[in-house]
C-alpha positions in Angstrom: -51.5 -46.3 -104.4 -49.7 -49.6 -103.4 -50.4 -52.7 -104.8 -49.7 -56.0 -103.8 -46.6 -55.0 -101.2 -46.5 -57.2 -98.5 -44.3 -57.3 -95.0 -43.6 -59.7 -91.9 -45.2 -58.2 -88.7 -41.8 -58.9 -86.4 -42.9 -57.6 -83.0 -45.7 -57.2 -81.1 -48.4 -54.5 -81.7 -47.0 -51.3 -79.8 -44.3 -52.8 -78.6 -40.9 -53.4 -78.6 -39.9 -49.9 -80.3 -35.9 -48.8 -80.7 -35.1 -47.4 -77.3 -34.6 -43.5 -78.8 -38.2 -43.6 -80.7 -40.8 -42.8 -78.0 -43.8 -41.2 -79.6 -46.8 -40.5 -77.1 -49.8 -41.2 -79.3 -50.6 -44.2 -80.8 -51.7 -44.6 -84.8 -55.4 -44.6 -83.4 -55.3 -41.9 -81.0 -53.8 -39.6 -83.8 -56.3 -40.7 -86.2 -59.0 -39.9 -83.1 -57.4 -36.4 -82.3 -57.6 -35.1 -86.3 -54.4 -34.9 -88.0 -53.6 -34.6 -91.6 -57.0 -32.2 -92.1 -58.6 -35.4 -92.0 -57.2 -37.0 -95.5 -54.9 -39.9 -95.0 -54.8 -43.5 -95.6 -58.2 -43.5 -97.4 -57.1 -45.3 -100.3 -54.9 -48.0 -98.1 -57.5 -48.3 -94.8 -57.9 -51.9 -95.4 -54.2 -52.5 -94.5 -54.7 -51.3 -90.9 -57.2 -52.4 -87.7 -60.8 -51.6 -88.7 -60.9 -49.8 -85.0 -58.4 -47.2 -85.8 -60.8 -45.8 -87.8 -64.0 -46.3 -86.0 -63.4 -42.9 -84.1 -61.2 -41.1 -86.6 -61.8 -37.8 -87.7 -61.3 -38.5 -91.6 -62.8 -36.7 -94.6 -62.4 -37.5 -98.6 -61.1 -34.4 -98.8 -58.5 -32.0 -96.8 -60.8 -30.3 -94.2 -58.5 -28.4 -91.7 -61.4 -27.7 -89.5 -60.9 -31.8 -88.6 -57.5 -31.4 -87.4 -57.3 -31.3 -83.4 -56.1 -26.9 -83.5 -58.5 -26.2 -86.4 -55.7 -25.2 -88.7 -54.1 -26.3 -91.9 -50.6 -27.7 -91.2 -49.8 -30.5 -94.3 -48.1 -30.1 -97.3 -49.3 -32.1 -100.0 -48.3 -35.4 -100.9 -46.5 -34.0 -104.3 -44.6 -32.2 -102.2 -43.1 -34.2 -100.2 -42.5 -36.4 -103.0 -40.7 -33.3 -105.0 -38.9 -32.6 -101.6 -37.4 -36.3 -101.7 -39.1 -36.6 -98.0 -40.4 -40.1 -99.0 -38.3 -43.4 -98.0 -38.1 -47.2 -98.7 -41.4 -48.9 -99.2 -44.0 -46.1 -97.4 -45.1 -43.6 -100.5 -47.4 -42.1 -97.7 -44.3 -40.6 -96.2 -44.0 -40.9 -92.1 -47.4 -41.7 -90.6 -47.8 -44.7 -92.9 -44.3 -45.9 -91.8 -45.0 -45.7 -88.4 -48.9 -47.0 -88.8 -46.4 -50.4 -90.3 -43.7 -49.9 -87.5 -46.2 -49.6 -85.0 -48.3 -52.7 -86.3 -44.8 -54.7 -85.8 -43.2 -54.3 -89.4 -39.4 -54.4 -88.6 -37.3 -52.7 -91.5 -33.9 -51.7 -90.1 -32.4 -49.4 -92.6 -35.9 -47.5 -93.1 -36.5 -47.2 -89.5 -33.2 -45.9 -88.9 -34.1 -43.3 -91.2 -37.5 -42.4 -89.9 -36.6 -42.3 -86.3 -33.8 -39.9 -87.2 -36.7 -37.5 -88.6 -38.8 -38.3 -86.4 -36.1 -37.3 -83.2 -35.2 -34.2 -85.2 -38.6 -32.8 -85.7 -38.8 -32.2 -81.6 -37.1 -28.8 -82.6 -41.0 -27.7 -82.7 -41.5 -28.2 -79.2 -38.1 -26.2 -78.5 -39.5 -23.3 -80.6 -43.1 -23.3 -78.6 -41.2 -23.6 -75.3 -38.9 -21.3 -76.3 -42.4 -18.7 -77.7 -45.2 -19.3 -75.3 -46.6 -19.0 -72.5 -46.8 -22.4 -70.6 -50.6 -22.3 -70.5 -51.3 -20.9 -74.2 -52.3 -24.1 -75.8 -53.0 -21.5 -78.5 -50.2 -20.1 -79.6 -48.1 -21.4 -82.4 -51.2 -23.9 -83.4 -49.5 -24.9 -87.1 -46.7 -25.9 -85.0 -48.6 -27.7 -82.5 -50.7 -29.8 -85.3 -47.3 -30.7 -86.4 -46.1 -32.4 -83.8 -49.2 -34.4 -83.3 -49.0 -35.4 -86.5 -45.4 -36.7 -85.5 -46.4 -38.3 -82.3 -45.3 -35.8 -80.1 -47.1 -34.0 -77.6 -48.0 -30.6 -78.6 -49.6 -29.6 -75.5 -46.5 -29.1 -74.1 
């Protein structure tokens, strides 16, 4: 999907993140937990550590049944696309830029711009606080796949 794009790794790996980005699962342990129904990043794997994928749940194609609450949650990449939800130099939308940000990629104007979705997609966990039952993992499940698949916690 990308060819030949290249960036500086700036920071180190996990580290050194804007003060108001805070996301509780690394790369790797979303990979490990299912997200995305199991379809993402197989045609740019190479790019990231070979041991992000040793445990992953991923599948050639969507399989919701491999995401952590058993349920389909993604759009489509066309969609986002359509929906103008892709930035800068990441045409794999959010996870891929934070897969590079995580990694130590450093791109101030982008990551200004994820962050902000990123922080504003935390309305989720408002909405299952707001609907649930503190020990009904259960309810809401689509929303709770979501927010793993942003890095948030959706055991909340």
């Amino acid at each position: 999907m990308q060819v030949n794009y290249q960036y500086q790794l700036v920071a180190p790996i996990g580290q050194d993140f804007a003060p108001e980005f805070t996301p509780v699962y690394s790369p790797q342990q979303m990979l490990e937990m299912g997200v995305f129904e199991g379809k993402y990043c197989n045609d740019c794997r190479n790019e990231f550590p070979s041991d992000w994928f040793s445990n992953a749940k991923i599948s050639a194609r969507s399989n919701a049944s491999l995401n952590y609450f058993g349920v389909k949650s993604r759009q489509p990449l066309s969609v986002w696309q359509q929906k103008g939800w892709i930035f800068g130099p990441d045409p794999r939308g959010w996870f891929q830029w934070y897969c590079r940000y995580y990694l130590g990629r450093r791109l101030p104007e982008v990551d200004s711009i994820q962050i902000k979705r990123w922080r504003a997609f935390s309305r989720h966990a408002g909405q299952i606080r707001a609907n649930c039952e503190p020990a009904d993992i259960f309810c809401r499940p689509r929303q709770r796949q979501a927010l793993l698949q942003w890095s948030y916690d959706p055991l909340i």
